[in-house]
Structure formats: structure tokens, C-alpha cells
C-alpha positions as CSV (number, residue, x, y, z in Angstrom):
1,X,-3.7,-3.5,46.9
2,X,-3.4,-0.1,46.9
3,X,-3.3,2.1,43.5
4,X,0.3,2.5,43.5
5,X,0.6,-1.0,42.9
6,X,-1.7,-1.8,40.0
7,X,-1.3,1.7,38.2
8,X,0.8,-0.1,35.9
9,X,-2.1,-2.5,34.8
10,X,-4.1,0.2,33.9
11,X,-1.4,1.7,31.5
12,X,0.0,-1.2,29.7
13,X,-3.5,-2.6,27.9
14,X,-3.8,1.4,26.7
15,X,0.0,1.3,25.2
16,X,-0.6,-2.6,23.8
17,X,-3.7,-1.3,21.9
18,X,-1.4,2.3,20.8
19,X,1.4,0.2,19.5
20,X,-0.9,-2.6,17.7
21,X,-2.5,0.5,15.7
22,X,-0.1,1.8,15.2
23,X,1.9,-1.5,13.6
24,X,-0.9,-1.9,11.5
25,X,-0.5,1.4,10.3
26,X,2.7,1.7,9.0
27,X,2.2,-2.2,8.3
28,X,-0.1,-0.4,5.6
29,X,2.2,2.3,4.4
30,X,5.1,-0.4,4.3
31,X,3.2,-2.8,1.8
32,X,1.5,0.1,-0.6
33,X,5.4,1.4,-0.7
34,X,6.7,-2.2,-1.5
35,X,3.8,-2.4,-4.1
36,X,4.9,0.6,-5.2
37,X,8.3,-0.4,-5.6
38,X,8.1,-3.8,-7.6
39,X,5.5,-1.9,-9.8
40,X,8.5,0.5,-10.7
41,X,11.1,-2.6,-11.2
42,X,8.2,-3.9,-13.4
43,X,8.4,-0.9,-15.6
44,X,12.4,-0.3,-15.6
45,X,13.4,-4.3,-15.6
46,X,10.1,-6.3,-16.8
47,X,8.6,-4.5,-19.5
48,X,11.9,-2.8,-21.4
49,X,12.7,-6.9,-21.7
50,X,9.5,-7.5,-22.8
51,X,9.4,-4.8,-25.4
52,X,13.4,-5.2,-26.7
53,X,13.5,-7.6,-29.5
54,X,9.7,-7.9,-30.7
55,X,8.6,-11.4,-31.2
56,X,11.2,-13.0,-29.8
57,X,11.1,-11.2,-26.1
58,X,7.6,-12.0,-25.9
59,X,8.3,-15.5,-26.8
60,X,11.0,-15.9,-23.8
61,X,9.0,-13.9,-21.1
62,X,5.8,-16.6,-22.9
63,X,8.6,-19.4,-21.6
64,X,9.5,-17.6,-18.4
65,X,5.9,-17.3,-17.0
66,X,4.8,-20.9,-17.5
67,X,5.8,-21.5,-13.9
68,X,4.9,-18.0,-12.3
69,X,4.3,-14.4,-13.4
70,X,4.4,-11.3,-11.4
71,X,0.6,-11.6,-11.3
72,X,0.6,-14.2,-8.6
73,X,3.0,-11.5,-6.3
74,X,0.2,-8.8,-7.0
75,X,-2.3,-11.4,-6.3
76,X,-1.5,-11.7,-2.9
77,X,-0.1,-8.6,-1.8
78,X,-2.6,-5.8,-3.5
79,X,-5.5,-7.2,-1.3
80,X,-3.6,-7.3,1.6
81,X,-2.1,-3.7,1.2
82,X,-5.7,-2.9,0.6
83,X,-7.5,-4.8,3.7
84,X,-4.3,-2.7,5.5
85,X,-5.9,0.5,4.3
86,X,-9.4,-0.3,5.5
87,X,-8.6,-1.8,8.5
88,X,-6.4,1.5,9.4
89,X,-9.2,3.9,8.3
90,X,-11.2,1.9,10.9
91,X,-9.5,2.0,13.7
92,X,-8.1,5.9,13.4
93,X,-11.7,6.9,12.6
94,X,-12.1,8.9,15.4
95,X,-8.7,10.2,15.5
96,X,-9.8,13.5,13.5
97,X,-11.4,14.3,9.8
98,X,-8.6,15.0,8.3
99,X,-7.3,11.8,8.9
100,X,-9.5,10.3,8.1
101,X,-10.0,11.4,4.8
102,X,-6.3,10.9,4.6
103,X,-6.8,7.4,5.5
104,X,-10.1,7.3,3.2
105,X,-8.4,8.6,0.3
106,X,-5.5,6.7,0.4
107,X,-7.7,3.6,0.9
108,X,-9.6,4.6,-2.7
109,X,-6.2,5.3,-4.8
110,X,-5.4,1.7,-3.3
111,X,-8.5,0.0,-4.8
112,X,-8.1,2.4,-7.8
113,X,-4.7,0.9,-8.7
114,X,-6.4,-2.7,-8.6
115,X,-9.7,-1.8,-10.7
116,X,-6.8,-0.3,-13.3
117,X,-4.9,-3.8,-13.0
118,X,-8.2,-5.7,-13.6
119,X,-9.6,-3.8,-16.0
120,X,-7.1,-2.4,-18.0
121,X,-3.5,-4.5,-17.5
122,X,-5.0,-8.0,-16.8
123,X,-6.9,-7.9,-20.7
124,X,-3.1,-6.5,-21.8
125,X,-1.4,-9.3,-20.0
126,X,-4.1,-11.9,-21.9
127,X,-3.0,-10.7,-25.3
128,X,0.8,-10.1,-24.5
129,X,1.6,-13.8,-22.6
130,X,-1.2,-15.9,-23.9
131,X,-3.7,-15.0,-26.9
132,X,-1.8,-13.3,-29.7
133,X,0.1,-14.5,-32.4
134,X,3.6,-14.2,-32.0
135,X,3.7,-13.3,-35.9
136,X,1.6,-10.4,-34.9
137,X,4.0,-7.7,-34.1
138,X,2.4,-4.7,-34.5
139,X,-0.3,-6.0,-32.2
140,X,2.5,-6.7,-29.9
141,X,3.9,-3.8,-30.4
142,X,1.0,-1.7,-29.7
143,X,-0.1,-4.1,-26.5
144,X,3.1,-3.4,-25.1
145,X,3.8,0.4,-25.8
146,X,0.2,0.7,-24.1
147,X,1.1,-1.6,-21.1
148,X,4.3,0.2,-20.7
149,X,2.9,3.8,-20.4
150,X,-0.4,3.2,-18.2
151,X,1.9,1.3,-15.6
152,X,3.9,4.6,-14.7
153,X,0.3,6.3,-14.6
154,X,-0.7,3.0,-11.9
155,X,2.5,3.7,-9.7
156,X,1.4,7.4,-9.8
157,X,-1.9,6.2,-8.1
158,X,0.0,4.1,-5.5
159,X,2.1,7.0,-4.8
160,X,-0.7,9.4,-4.3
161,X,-2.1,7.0,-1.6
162,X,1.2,6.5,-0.1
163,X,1.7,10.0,0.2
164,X,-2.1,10.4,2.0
165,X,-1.1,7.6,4.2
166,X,2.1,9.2,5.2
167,X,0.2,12.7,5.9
168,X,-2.4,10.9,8.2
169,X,0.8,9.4,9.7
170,X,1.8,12.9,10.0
171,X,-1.3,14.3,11.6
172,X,-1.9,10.9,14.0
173,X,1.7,11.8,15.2
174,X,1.3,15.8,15.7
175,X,-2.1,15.1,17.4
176,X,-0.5,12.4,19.7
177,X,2.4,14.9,20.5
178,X,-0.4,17.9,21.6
179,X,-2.3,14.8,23.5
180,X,0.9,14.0,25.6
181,X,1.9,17.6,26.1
182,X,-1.3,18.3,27.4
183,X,-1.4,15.7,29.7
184,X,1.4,16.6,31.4
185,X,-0.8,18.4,33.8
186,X,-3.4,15.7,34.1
187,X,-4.3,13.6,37.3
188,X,-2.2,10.6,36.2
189,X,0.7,12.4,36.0
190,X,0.5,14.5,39.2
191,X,0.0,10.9,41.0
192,X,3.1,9.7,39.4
193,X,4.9,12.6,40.2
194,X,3.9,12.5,44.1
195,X,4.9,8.7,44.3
């Protein structure tokens, strides 16, 4: 068969591999932005209900949780959104430094949001759902004021690596667009004009 013929089976494997990289990629930014967004409905919904009538809204969300808590959402979804973010800063490595310190950085504010749930929200949660004294209200009090604030400093963090994912977005696309002007004068494209 002559080259006219099987020209396309060169092309498509190249375009299957762009598009899968590129699915993972916003696949990434689409997960750290739903993060993002059930951490901020945490904050306006979840914890103003938690804090409202001190004991007693403890006690319910204590009653609500038995069967599931937000935790098991995060549980699931934070290490995917971050395996996303490696996985991404893998396979646009060679693309160009700055995205990949786009990608990079965005990977650590990731993996910093989840070292602030385990180390700083997870011993919160303990005392709030599970080991404090419901009598205790200025423990509660405290627990939850604390809780309430660090969590809009966590969905800063997420944001900041949404943000650097969407600039490596940004520069993948702007160095994909100078790629394909470029190449408008390239061998391929002279044979597929001539056909």
C-alpha cells in the first residue's frame, strides 16, 4: 500500500495519546475544583450548622454522622485528585519548565491541603464528633471556631493549585498552538496538501 493510504495510521495513535493527556489533565483540574467546591459548601452549609446552637448542634451532626461523614467523600476523592496531579506532572514533563513547575506546584498545594486535613482537621474532627463532652462548650466552642477558620485557609491552598493547574493548562495550550502553526510548513502537511 502506498503512503497515501496508511498516512492516517500514523496520525491517529499520535492524536489518541494527545487527547488521553490531555483528559487526564483537565480530569485533574476538574476533581481539585470539585474538591474545592464541597470544601467551600463545608464551610458555608456544614460548619455554620455545626457551630449554631452549641451543644445541641454538635449532638445532631454526632447523630447525623453515625452512618457517614464528609470524611469518607474526602477519603476517596483527595487521593485521587492527587494521583491526578502526579500522574499529569508525569506525562507533561517534557512539555516545558514552566509547566512543569506549574504542574509540580500545583501537585504540592494538593498534598499540602491533605497533610493540613490529617494533621490539623482530622484531631478537630476527633474532639468535635467523637471524644468531647457534650457539657463541654467552651471546648466545643473553641474546637469549632478553630475548625471553621483554618478550613477557608485549606480551600485557599486548593485554589492556589487550581490556579497553577490552570496556568500549565494555559501554557500546554499556547505551546500546542505555536507547535501547529509551525507545522504548517512541515513535510506532513505539504504531502497532504499535494494529495
Amino acid at each position: 500500500m502506498s503512503v497515501k493510504y496508511n498516512f492516517q495510521f500514523y496520525i491517529v495513535p499520535i492524536f489518541a495519546g494527545k487527547k488521553m493527556k490531555n483528559l487526564i489533565l483537565f480530569g485533574s483540574v476538574a476533581v481539585a475544583s470539585g474538591l474545592l467546591f464541597v470544601n467551600i459548601y463545608t464551610s458555608l452549609i456544614d460548619a455554620r450548622s455545626w457551630g449554631s446552637d452549641l451543644p445541641n448542634s454538635i449532638a445532631t451532626a454526632r447523630e447525623y454522622f453515625k452512618t457517614t461523614n464528609p470524611g469518607n467523600f474526602f477519603r476517596v476523592f483527595s487521593p485521587l485528585n492527587q494521583v491526578l496531579a502526579l500522574l499529569t506532572l508525569i506525562l507533561f514533563w517534557k512539555i516545558s519548565p514552566s509547566t512543569r513547575l506549574y504542574l509540580g506546584l500545583a501537585a504540592v498545594m494538593y498534598v499540602l491541603a491533605d497533610v493540613m486535613t490529617f494533621s490539623y482537621f482530622y484531631p478537630r474532627n476527633d474532639i468535635m464528633f467523637q471524644t468531647a463532652e457534650l457539657s463541654d462548650v467552651t471546648l466545643l466552642k473553641k474546637v469549632w471556631s478553630e475548625w471553621t477558620s483554618m478550613n477557608w485557609v485549606r480551600s485557599l491552598v486548593i485554589l492556589t493549585g487550581i490556579v497553577f493547574s490552570f496556568l500549565s493548562v494555559h501554557r500546554i495550550y499556547s505551546l500546542n498552538m505555536k507547535k501547529d502553526v509551525s507545522s504548517l510548513n512541515s513535510p506532513v502537511m505539504e504531502f497532504a496538501s499535494a494529495r
